[in-house]
Residue frames as qw, qx, qy, qz and C-alpha x, y, z in Angstrom:
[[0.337, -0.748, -0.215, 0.530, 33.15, 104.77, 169.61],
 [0.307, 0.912, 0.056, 0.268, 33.61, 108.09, 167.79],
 [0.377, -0.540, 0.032, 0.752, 36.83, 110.09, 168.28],
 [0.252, 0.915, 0.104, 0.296, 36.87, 113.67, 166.78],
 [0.657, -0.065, 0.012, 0.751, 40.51, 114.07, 165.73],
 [0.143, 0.959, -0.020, -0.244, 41.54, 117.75, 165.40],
 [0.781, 0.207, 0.082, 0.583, 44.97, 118.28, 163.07],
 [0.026, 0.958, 0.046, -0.282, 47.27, 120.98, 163.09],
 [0.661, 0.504, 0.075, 0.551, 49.86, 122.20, 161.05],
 [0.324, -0.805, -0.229, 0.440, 51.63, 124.42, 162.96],
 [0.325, 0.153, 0.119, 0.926, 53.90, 128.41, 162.01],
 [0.254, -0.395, -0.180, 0.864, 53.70, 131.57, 162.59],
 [0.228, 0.157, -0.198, -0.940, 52.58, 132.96, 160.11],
 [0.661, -0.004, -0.261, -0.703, 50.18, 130.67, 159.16],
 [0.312, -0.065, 0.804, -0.502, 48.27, 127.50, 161.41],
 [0.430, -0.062, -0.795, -0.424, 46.35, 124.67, 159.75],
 [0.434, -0.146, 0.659, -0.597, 43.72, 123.01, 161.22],
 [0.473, -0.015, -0.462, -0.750, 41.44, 120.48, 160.47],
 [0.594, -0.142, 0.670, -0.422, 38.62, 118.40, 162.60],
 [0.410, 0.222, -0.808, -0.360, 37.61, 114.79, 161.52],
 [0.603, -0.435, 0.441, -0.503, 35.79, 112.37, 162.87],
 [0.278, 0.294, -0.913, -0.054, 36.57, 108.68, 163.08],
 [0.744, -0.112, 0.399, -0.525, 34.10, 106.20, 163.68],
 [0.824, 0.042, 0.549, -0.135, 33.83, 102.29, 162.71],
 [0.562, -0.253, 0.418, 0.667, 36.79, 102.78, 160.51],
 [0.292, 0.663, 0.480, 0.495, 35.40, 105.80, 158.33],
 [0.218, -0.242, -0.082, 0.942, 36.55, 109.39, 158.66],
 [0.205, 0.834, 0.462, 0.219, 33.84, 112.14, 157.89],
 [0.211, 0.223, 0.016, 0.952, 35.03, 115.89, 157.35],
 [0.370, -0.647, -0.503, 0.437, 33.92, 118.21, 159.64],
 [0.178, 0.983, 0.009, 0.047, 35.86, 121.67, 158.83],
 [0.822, -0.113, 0.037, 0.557, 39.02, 123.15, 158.24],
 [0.066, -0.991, -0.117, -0.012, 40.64, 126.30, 158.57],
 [0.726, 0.224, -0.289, 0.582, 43.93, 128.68, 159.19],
 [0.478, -0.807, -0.131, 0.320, 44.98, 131.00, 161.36],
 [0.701, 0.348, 0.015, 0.622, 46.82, 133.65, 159.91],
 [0.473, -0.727, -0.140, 0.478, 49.30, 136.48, 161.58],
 [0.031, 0.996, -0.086, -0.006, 50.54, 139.74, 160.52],
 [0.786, 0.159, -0.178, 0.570, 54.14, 139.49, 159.81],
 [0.134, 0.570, -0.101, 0.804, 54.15, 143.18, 161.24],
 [0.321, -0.682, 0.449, -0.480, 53.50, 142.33, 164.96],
 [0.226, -0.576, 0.736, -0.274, 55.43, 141.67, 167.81],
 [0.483, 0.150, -0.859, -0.084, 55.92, 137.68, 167.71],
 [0.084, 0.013, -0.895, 0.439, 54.16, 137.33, 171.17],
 [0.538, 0.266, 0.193, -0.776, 51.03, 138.98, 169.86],
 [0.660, 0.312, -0.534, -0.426, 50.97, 136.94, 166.82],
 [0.335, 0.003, -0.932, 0.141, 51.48, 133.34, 169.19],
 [0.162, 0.165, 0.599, -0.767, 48.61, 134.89, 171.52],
 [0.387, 0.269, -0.373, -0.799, 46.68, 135.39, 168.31],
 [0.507, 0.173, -0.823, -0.188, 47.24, 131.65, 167.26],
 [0.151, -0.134, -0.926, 0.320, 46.20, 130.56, 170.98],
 [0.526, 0.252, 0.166, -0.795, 42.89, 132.78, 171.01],
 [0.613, 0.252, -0.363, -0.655, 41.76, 131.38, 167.71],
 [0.267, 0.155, -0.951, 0.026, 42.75, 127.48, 168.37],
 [0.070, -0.039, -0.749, 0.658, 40.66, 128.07, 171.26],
 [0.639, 0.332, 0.151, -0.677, 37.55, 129.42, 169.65],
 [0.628, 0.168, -0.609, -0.454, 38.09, 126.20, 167.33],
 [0.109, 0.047, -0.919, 0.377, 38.11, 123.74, 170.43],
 [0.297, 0.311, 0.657, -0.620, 35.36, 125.20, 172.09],
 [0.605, 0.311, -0.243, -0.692, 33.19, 125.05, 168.21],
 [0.701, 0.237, -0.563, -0.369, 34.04, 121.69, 167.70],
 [0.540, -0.561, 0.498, -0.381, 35.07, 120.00, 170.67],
 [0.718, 0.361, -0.585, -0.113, 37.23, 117.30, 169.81],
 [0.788, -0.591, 0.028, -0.167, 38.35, 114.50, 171.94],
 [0.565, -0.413, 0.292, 0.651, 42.24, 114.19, 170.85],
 [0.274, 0.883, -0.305, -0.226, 44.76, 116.32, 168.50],
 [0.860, 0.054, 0.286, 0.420, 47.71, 115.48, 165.72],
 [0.165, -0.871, 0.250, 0.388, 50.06, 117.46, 165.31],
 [0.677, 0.675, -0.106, 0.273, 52.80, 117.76, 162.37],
 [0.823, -0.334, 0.012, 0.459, 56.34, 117.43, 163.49],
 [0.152, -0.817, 0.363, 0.422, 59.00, 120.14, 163.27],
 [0.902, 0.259, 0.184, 0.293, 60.79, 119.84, 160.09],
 [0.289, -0.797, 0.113, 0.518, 64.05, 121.16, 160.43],
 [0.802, 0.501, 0.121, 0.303, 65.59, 121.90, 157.10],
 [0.587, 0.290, -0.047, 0.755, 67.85, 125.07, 156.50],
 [0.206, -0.747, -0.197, -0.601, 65.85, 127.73, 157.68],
 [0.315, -0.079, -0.683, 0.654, 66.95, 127.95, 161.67],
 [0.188, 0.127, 0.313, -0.922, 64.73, 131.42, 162.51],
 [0.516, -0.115, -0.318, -0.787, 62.18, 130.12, 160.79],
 [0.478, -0.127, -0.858, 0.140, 62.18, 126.39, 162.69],
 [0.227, -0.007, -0.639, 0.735, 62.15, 128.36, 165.63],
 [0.331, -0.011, -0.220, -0.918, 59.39, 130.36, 164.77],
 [0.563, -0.094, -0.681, -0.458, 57.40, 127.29, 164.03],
 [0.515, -0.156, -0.757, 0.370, 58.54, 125.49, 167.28],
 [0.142, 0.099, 0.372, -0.912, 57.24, 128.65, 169.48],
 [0.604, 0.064, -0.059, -0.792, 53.63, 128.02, 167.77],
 [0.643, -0.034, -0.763, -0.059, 53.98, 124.48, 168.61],
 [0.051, 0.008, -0.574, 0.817, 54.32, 125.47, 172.12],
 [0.308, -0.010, 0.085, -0.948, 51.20, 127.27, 171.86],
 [0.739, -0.051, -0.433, -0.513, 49.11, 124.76, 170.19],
 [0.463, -0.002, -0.873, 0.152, 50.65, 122.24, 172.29],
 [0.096, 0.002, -0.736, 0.670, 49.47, 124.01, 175.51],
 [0.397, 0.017, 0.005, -0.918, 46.41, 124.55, 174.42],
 [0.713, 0.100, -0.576, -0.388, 45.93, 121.33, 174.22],
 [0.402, 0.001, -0.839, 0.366, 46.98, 120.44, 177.15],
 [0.365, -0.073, 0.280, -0.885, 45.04, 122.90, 179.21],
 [0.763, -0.029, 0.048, -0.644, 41.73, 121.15, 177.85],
 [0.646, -0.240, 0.722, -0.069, 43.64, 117.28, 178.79],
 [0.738, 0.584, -0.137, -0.308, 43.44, 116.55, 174.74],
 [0.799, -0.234, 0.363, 0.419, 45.93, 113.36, 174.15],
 [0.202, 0.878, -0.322, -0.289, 48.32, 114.54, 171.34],
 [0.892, 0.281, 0.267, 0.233, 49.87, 112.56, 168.23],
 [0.079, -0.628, 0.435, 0.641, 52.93, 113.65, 166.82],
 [0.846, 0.458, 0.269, -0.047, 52.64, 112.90, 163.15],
 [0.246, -0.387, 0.459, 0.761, 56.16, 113.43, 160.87],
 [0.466, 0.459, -0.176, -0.736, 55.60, 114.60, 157.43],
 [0.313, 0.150, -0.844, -0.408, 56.44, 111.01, 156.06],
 [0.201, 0.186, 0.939, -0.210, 54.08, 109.08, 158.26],
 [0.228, 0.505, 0.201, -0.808, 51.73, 111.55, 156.86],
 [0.359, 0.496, -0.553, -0.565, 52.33, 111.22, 153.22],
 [0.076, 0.132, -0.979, 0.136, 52.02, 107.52, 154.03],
 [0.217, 0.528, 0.770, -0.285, 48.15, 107.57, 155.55],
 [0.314, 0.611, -0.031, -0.726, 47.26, 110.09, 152.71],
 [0.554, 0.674, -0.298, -0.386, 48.35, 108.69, 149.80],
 [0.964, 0.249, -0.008, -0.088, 50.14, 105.53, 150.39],
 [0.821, 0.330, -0.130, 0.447, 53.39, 106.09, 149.57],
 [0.443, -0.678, -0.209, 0.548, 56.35, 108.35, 152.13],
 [0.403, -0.029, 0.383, 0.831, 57.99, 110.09, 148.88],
 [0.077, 0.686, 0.658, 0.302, 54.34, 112.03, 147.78],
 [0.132, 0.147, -0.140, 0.970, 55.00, 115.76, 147.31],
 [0.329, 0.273, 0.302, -0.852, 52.06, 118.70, 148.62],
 [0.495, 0.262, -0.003, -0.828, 49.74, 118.24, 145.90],
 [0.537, -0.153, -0.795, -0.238, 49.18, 114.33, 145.65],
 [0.268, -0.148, -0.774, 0.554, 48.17, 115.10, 149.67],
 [0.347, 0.347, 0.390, -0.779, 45.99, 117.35, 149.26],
 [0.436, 0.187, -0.597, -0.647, 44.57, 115.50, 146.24],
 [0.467, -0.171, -0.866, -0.061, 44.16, 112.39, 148.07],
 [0.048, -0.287, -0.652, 0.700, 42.91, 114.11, 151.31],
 [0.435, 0.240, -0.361, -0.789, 40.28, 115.73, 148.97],
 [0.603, 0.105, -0.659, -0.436, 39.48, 112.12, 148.09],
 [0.330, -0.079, -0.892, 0.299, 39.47, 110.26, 150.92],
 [0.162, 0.305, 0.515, -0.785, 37.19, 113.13, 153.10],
 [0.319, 0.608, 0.665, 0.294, 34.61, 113.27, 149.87],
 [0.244, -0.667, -0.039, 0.702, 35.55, 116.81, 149.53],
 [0.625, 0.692, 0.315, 0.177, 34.47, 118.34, 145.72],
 [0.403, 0.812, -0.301, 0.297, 37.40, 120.53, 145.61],
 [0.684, -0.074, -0.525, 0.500, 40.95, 120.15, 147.38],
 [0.652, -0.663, -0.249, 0.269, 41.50, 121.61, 150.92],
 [0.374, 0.578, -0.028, 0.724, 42.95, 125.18, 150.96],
 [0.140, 0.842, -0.503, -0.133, 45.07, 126.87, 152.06],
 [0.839, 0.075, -0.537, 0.046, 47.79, 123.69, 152.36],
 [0.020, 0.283, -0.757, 0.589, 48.61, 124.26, 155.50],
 [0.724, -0.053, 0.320, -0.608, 44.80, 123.24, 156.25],
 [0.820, 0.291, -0.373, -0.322, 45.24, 120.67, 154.13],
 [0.489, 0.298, -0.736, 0.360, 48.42, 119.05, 155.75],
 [0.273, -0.231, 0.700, -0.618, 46.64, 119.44, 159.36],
 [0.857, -0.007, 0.009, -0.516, 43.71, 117.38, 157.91],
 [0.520, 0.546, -0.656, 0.031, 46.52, 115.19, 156.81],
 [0.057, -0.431, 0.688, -0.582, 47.72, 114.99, 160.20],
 [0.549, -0.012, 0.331, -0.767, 44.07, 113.70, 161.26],
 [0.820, 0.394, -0.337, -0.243, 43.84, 111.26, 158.81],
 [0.511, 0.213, -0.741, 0.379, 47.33, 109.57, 159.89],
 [0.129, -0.176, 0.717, -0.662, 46.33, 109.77, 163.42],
 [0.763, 0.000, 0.205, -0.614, 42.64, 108.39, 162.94],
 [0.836, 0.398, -0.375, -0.037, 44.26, 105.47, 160.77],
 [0.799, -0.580, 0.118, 0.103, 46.54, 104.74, 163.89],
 [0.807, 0.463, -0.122, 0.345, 49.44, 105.26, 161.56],
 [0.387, 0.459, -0.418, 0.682, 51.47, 107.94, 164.41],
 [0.807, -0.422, -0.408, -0.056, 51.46, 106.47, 167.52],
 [0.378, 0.017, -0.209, 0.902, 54.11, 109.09, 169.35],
 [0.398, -0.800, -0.438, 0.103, 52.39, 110.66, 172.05],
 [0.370, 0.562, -0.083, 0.735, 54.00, 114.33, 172.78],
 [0.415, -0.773, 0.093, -0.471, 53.09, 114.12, 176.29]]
């Protein structure tokens, strides 16, 4: 049975995506992409933005579940928030169209990419590059980290359901 994973990386300013499919344990690339907002409007245009576009990537590719990237909280508070408001978004958009949802953290991530939880940005998008047969690496890296996401969730590696 095929499943066609979407990933997302979620933020404000900028929204990863990337679709995969997963069949008889082999992943084929599909497409990947970002969403990016204006830092100069109003924060509810710029999450309306993010749910338009998600939405024209659903209905292009029509996937049958989503993985998501956990919240990492570090220092940044306004920016967490930020991040966590365009989780919202993605989340409900997913829900609207009954899509199951993975949570992925960043280590489980680093972990079905590359092997190892300690593997900074650019051995992830090196190995995600390599694993999808991709001739050049996945840009931006937020697209890169939502393929990421796809990867660990087609590989059964984040099994945390966010509904």
């Amino acid at each position: 049975m095929k499943r066609r994973i979407i990933g997302l990386d979620p933020g404000l300013a900028s929204t990863g995506w990337g679709i995969v499919d997963y069949e008889k344990s082999r992943i084929k690339y599909l497409a990947h992409g970002c969403i990016q907002t204006e830092a100069a409007l109003p924060r509810a245009e710029r999450l309306f933005k993010i749910y338009r576009e998600i939405n024209n990537v659903l209905d292009t590719y029509n996937p049958s579940e989503a993985s998501m990237e956990t919240l990492y909280f570090g220092k940044n508070v306004s920016s967490a928030i930020a991040v966590a408001e365009a989780r919202g978004v993605l989340s409900l958009a997913m829900a609207e169209r009954n899509l199951p949802l993975t949570e992925c953290t960043p280590n489980q991530i680093k972990q079905a990419v590359v092997g190892v939880k300690k593997a900074d940005k650019e051995q992830v998008q090196e190995m995600a590059a390599l694993i999808l047969g991709l001739p050049v690496i996945p840009k931006p890296d937020h697209a890169a980290d939502a393929l990421g996401a796809a990867i660990c969730t087609a590989h059964g590696l984040a099994l945390k359901r966010a509904r």
